[in-house]
ROKE-688947 format. One record per residue (C-alpha): x, y, z. Coordinates in pm, whole numbers, padded with zeros to 5 digits, always signed. Example, Ala and Ser with C-alpha at 12.3 -4.5 7.8 and 13.67 -1.06 7.14 Angstrom:
<sites>
+01230-00450+00780+01367-00106+00714
</sites>
This chain:
<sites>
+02328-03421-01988+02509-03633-01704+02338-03958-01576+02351-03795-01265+02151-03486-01389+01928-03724-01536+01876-03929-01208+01802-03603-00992+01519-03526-01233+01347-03876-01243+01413-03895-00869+01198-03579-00789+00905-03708-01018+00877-04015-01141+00659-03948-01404+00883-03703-01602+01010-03783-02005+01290-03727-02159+01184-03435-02367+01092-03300-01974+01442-03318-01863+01599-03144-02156+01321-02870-02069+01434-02841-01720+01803-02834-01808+01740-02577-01984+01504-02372-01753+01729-02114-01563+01586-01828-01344+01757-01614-01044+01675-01724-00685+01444-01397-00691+01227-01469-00987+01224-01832-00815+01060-01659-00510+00825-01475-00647+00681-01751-00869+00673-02025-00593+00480-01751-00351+00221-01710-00648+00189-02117-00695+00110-02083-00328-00153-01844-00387-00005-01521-00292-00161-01215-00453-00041-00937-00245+00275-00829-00050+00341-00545+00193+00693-00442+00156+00968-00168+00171+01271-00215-00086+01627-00177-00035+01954-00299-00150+01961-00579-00071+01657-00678-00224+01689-00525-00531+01690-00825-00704+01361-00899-00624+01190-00573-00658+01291-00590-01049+01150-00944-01057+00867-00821-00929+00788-00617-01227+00737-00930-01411+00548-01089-01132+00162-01094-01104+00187-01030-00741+00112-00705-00634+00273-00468-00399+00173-00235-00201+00423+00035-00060+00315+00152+00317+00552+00416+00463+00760+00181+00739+00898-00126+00762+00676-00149+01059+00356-00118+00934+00393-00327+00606+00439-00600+00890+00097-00469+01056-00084-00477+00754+00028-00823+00579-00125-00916+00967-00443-00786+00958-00480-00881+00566-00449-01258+00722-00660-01225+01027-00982-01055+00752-00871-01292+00488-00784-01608+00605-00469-01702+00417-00107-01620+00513+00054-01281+00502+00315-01142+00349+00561-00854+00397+00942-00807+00320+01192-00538+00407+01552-00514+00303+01866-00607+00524+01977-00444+00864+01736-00151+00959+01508-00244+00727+01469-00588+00868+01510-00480+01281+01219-00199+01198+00955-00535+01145+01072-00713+01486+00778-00511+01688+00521-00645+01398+00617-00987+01379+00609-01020+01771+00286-00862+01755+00195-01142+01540+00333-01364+01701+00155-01310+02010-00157-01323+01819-00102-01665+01620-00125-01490+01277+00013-01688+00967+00287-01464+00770+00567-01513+00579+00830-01255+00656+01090-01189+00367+01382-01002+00429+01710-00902+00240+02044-01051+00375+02420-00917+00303+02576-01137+00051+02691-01501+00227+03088-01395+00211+02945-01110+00445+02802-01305+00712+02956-01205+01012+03162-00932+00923+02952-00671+01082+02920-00562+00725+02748-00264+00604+02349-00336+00726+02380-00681+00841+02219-00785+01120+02091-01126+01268+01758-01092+01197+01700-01460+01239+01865-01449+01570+01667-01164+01640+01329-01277+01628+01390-01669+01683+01197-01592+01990+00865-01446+01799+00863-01666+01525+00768-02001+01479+01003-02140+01207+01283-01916+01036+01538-01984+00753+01890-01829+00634+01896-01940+00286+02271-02027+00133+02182-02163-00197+01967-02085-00425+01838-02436-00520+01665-02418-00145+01442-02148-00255+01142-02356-00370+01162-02636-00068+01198-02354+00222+00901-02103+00024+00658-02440+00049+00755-02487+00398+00701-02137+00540+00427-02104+00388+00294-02444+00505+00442-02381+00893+00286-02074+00897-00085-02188+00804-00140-02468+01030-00189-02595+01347-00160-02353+01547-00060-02024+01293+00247-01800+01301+00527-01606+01168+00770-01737+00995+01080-01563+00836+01298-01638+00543+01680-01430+00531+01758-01445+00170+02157-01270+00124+02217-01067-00182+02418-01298-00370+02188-01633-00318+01847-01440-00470+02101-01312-00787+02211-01727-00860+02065-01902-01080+01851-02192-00995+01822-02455-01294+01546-02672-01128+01279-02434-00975+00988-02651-00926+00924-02719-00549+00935-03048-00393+00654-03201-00218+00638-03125+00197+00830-03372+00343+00804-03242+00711+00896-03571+00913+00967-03335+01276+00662-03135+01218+00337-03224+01354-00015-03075+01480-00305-03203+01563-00686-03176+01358-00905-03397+01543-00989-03451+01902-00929-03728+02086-01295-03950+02040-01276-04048+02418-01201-03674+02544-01492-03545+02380-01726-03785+02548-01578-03694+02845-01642-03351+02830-01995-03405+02664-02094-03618+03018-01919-03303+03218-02166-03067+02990-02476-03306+03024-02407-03296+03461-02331-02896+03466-02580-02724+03636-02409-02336+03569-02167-02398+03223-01997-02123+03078-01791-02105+02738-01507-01913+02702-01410-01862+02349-01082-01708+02255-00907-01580+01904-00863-01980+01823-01232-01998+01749-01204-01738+01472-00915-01847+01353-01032-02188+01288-01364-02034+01139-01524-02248+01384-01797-01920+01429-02103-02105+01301-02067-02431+01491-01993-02257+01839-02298-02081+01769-02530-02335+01725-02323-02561+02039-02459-02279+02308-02809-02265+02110-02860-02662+02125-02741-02718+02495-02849-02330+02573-02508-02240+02699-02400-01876+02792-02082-01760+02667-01787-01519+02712-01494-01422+02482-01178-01291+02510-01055-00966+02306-00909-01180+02033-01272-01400+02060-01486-01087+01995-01681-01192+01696-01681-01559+01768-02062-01497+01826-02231-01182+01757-02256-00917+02040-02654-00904+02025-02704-01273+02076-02879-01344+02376-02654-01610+02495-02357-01341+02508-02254-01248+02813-01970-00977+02701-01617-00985+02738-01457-01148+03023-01158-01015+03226-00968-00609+03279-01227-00435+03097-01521-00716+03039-01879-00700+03143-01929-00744+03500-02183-01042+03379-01908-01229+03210-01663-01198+03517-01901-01319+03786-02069-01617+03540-01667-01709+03470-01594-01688+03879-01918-01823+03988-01939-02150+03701-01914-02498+03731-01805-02587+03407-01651-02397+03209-01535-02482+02808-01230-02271+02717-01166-02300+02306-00908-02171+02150-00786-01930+02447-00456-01967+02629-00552-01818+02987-00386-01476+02941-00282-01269+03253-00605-01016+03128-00811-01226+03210-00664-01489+03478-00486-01189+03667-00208-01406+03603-00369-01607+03949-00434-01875+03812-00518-02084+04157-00752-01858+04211-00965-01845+03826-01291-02056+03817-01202-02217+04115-01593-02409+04130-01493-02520+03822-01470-02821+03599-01206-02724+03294-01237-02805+02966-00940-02702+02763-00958-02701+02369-00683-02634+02164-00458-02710+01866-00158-02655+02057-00072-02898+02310+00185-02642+02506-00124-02403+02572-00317-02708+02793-00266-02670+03134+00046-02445+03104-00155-02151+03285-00457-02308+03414-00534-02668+03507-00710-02876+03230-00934-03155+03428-01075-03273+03024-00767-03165+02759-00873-03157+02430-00580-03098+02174-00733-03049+01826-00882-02800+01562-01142-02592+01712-01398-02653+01501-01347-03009+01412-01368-03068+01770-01633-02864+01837-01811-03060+01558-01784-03376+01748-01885-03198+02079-02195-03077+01900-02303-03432+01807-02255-03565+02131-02493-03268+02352-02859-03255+02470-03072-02936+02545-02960-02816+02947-03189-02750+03201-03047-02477+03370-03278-02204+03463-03196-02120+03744-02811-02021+03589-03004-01795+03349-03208-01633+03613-02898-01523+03808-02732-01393+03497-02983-01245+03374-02982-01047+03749-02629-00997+03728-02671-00804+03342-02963-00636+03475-02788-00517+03787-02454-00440+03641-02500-00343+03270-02261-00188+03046-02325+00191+03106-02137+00597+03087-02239+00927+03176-02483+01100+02924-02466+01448+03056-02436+01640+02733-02107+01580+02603-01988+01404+02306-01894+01066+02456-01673+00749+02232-01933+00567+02366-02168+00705+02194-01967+00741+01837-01915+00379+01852-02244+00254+01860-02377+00513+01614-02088+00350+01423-02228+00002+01468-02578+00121+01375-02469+00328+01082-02215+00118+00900-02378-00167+00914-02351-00553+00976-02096-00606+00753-01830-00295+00864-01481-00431+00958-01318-00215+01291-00952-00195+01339-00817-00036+01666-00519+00093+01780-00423+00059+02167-00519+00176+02471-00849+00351+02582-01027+00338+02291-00961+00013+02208-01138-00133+02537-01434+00115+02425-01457-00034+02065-01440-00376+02283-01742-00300+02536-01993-00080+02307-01884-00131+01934-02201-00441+01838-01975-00691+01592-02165-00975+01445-01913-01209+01330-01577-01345+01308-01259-01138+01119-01459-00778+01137-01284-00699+01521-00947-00638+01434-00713-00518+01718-00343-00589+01841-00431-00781+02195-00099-00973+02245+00145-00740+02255-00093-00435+02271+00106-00210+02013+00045+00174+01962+00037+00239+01609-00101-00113+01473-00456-00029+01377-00397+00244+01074-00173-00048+00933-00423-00294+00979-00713-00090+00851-00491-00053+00528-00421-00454+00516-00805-00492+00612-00902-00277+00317-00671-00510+00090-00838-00827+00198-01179-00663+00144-01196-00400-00115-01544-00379-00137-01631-00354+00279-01607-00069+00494-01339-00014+00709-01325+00138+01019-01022+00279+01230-01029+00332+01586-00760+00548+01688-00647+00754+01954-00399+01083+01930-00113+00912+02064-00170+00575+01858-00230+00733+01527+00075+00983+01573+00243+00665+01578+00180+00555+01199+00057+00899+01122+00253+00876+00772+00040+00596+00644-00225+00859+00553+00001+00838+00191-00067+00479+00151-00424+00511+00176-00447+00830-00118-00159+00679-00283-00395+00321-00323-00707+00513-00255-00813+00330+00021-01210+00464+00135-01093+00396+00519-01289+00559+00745-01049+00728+01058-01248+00779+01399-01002+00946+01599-01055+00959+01964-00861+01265+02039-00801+01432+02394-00469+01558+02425-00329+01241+02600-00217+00941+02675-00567+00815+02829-00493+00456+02910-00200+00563+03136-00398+00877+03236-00643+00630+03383-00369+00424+03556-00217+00704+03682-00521+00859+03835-00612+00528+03983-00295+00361+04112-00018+00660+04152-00248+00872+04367-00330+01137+04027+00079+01221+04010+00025+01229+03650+00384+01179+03433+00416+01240+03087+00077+01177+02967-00006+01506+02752+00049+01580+02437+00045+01939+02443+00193+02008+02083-00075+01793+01934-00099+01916+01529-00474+01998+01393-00523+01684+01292-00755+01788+01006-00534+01984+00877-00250+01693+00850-00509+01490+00684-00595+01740+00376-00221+01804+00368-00180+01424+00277-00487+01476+00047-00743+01313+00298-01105+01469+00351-01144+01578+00714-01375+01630+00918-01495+01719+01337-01701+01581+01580-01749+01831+01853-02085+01793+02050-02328+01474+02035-02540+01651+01792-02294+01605+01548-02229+01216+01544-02466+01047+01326-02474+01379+01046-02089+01339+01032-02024+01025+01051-02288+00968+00746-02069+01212+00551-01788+01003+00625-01930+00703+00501-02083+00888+00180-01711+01017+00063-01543+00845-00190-01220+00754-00040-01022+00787+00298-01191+01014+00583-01040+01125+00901-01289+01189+01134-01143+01422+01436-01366+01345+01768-01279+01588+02048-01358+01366+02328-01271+01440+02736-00952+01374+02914-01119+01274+03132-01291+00972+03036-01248+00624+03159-01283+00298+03099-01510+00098+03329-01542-00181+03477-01163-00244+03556-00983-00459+03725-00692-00359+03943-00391-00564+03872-00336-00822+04090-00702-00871+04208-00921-01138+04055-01218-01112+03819-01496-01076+04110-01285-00751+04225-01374-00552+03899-01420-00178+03970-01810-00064+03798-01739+00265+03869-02100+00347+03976-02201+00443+04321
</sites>
């Protein structure tokens, strides 16, 4: 072996022998194998993923590799679900595709991701590195592509970079504040051999986020709590995220605090605690609006001030109020909404502090009017004899229990599961908010089923969402997945029904879907049990049946076209212009 061989090995660890080294110069394996075994040392155990030729490499390494893969029917959706198996896990996702279509069919899942700060690694198959550029046969610029909707990405060139950039994605992707991140591997670079595969340590000298709060900031804002006289929290998706649940919890219980969350916040608290005032902005409670408008302080964690809630005015949002601004990235602080106390740090570390530094509030008379404005304005629908998704969702939340795990698609529904569906803790509300993309939820319900094999799971779908992953009914009989499909079905595009009806004056474009299949029928085609709700008689029978059966269920609930979503807000209004619907 050559001095210099020697020198590169004794460099990386210091504690190394000689009989090491002539181990190591002998230790070959092929940049895929390499992959595969520095994702397991990183504690991958599962990867959503559609092959191709240009990773063929790695799907025969994978045969020797004790991570398993699961085979979803898009390139799409194996994006969808390595998201949602992060968000009811915890730990990083992964997914992988091959080169060219393959690759540009997972840009709508990683920027839903993306605009949901979930941690994935995104694998996908390059043309060999001779190709680059040659508008060779499937090559696209997939890291060009998405470098807007990802937070780090890599073209590997040699093979020897494997283990350093693996590490590093995975390590990007899973703190501060989490993301995508995407690793181009070309043909030719996953077939060379590597003859050193052990990583390096991180060595990330531009990379930096922030844990803990700033000790003065926190004070600040625990004197700003201590003088409220109406607080309000507003907890986002960063409070779950940071599994900082527990701790919020017993923050608004000390210093008897109301609170609000976003849609990516639902869970933060559970729904029946009697500090929680609902979901604030389009489609939250009344309550929640007017406390948010009508505050004097209010504590925003781990929320960035989205246009659904903010009305994208955001000189006219709290305007009584005092901000507190919480959050691990420093771009989110005032870039929407004026922070008067900016706190950048890890939600629940902060929190933490916060929660050492707060006394029991005297404010009565903030509970009195809130407790007017719930009373006055509560979360309601017509009960005049037909079968309402109202009313399926909460015999859904009484019948499967505290521990059920809901996934929704988008539009109508969605907003429904939102207002009347009772979840009672964090990573069990599982919904595309973001980037609000049809078709997510059957994806995620598979990915949620993953994470926890031994929980229910719960799809919330509409006809137009599900017909948009429709095919992933083979995933779950091919991995016999006991998913439990609530379809919302009424012939149309409800969300933009609703818009239509409300904003263009009822000139109604495009929204049915006349040649709508019987959906019951698709399912036992694919081998799935199905089953109808048809009248409000029906729900809680049927929907124990579905629970009972071993294995998937689509449940087909003929609801009205008619149905609506209330409150809303018009766009362009603020919160206190909500629309209750009532007379």
């Amino acid at each position: 072996m050559s001095k210099c061989k020697e020198d590169i090995y004794f460099a990386r660890d210091p504690e190394i022998t000689w009989e090491d080294v002539e181990v190591l110069s002998k230790h070959t394996l092929n940049g895929a194998k390499v992959l595969l075994d520095v994702m397991a040392e990183e504690g991958v155990e599962i990867v959503f993923g559609y092959p191709g030729g240009a990773l063929l490499a790695v799907y025969d390494a994978l045969l020797d590799s004790p991570i398993k893969h699961v085979l979803p029917r898009h390139e799409q959706t194996a994006v969808h679900a390595a998201d949602a198996y992060a968000r009811v896990s915890g730990k990083v996702g992964v997914c992988m595709a091959t080169s060219g279509p393959g690759a540009a069919n997972m840009v709508t899942g990683i920027a839903n991701a993306y605009m949901d700060s979930v941690p994935l690694v995104i694998i996908t198959g390059q043309v060999p590195t001779h190709l680059l550029g040659t508008d060779s046969f499937q090559e696209v610029d997939i890291t060009g592509m998405t470098l807007p909707i990802t937070k780090h990405s890599y073209l590997v060139k040699n093979a020897k970079d494997i283990p350093r950039i693996v590490k590093e994605a995975f390590y990007i992707a899973g703190t501060g504040r989490p993301g995508p991140v995407l690793i181009d591997l070309p043909k030719n670079v996953m077939a060379e051999e590597v003859h050193d595969p052990r990583p390096p340590k991180i060595a990330l000298k531009s990379y930096k986020y922030f844990s803990k709060g700033n000790a003065g900031q926190i004070e600040e804002a625990a004197k700003a709590l201590a003088q409220s006289k109406k607080p309000v929290v507003y907890a986002g998706g960063g409070v779950i995220t940071s599994g900082a649940e527990q701790v919020l919890q017993e923050l608004i219980e000390k210093a008897n605090i109301p609170v609000v969350t976003t849609l990516m916040g639902i869970g933060s608290v559970p729904a029946k605690h009697p500090n929680y005032l609902g979901m604030v902005g389009m489609h939250g409670t009344i309550t929640a609006n007017l406390a948010v408008n009508d505050c004097d302080l209010l504590i925003a964690v781990g929320v960035r001030f989205d246009d659904r809630v903010t009305s994208g005015l955001k000189h006219k949002f709290a305007t009584k109020a005092k901000i507190i601004h919480i959050d691990i990235d420093p771009a989110e602080i005032g870039k929407v909404v004026k922070a008067h106390i900016p706190i950048v740090g890890d939600a629940r570390l902060v929190l933490e502090d916060l929660l050492q530094k707060v006394t029991p509030l005297e404010i009565s008379p903030w509970w009195e009017q809130l407790r007017a404005w719930a009373k006055q304005y509560p979360l309601s629908y017509e009960q005049d004899g037909r079968l309402n998704p109202q009313t399926i969702l909460k015999a859904m939340g009484e019948i499967g229990g505290e521990n059920a795990i809901v996934c929704t698609d988008v539009g109508q529904h969605q907003m429904w599961a939102a207002q009347f569906y009772p979840v009672t803790g964090g990573r069990k509300f599982i919904t595309s908010a973001g980037l609000g993309t049809m078709g997510f939820g059957f994806p995620a319900a598979i990915g949620a089923q993953f994470a926890k094999p031994d929980s229910l799971v719960f799809l919330v779908t509409g006809d137009g969402s599900f017909q948009m992953s429709i095919q992933e009914l083979a995933t779950t009989v091919q991995y016999e997945l006991p998913i439990k499909i609530i379809l919302m079905n009424n012939g149309v595009l409800g969300m933009v029904k609703q818009l239509q009806k409300m904003f263009c004056n009822e000139r109604f474009s495009q929204i049915q879907l006349h040649a709508n299949p019987d959906f019951v029928k698709v399912a036992e085609a694919y081998g799935v049990k199905g089953l109808r709700i048809e009248s409000p008689e029906q729900v809680d029978v049927v929907l124990k049946e579905a629970i009972e059966t071993p294995g998937p269920v689509l449940v087909d609930c003929h609801i009205s076209p008619d149905e609506i979503v209330l409150p809303t807000l018009p766009p362009g209004k603020t919160i206190t212009d909500i629309l209750e619907g009532r007379e």
